[in-house]
C-alpha positions in Angstrom: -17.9 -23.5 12.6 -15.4 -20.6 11.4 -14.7 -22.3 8.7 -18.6 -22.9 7.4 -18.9 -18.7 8.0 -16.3 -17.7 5.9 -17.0 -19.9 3.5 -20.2 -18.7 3.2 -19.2 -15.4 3.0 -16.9 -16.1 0.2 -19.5 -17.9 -1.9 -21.9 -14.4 -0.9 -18.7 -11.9 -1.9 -18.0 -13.4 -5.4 -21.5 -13.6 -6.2 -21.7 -10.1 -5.7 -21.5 -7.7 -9.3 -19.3 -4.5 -9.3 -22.1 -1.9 -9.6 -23.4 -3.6 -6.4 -20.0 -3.5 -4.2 -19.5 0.2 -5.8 -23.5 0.9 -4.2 -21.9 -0.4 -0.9 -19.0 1.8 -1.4 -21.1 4.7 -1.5 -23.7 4.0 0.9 -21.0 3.4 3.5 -19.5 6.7 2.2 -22.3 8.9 2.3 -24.0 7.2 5.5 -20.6 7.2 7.2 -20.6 11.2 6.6 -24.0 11.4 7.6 -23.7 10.2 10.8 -20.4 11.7 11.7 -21.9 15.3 10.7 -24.7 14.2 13.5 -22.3 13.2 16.3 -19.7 15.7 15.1 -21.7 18.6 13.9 -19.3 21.3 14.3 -16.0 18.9 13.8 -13.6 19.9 10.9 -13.5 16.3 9.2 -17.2 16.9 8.6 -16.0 18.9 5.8 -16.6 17.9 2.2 -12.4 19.1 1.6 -11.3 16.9 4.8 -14.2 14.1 4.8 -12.8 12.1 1.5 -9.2 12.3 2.3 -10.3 11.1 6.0 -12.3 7.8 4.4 -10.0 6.7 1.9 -7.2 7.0 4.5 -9.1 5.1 7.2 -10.0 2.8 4.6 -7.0 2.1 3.0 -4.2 2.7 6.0 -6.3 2.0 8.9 -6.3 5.4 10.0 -3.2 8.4 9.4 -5.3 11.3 8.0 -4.4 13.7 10.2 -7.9 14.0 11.8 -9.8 11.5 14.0 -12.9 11.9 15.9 -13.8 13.1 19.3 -17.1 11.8 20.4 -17.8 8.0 21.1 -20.3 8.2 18.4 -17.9 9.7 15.8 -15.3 6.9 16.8 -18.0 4.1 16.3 -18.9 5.7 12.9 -15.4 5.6 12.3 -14.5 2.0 13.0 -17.2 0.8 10.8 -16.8 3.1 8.0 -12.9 1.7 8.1 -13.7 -1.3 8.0 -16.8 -1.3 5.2 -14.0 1.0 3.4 -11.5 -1.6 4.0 -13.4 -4.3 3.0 -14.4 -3.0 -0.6 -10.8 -0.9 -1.1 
């Protein structure tokens, strides 16, 4: 059953053009800043300096930025902003 999932996911991913995966990108970007400036309003990684450097990081390390969340709804936003990020770095 796996097996049929990912397989169809595959066939889905390489279907997919670069302007559309780089949309993703963005909209997990943007939406991921978006809702960590709501859970986190007064948190320093909602900062535009600190913000980039914490996504790419997440993204591409699995987390070592320096900063990290403190509410429940900053972590959520978090994990799936690392792993969207992961998934199209």
């Amino acid at each position: 059953m796996s097996g049929k999932f990912f397989d169809a996911l595959y066939n889905i991913a390489i279907q997919l053009r670069w302007r559309h995966l780089i949309m993703l990108l963005l909209v997990s970007f943007f939406g991921g800043w978006a809702m960590t400036h709501h859970f986190e309003p007064k948190a320093e990684i909602v900062s535009p300096k600190v913000y980039w450097w914490y996504f790419i990081t997440s993204a591409m390390r699995g987390g070592d930025s320096g900063y990290s969340p403190v509410t429940t709804g900053g972590r959520v936003v978090s994990l799936v902003s690392s792993f969207c990020g992961g998934i199209f770095l």
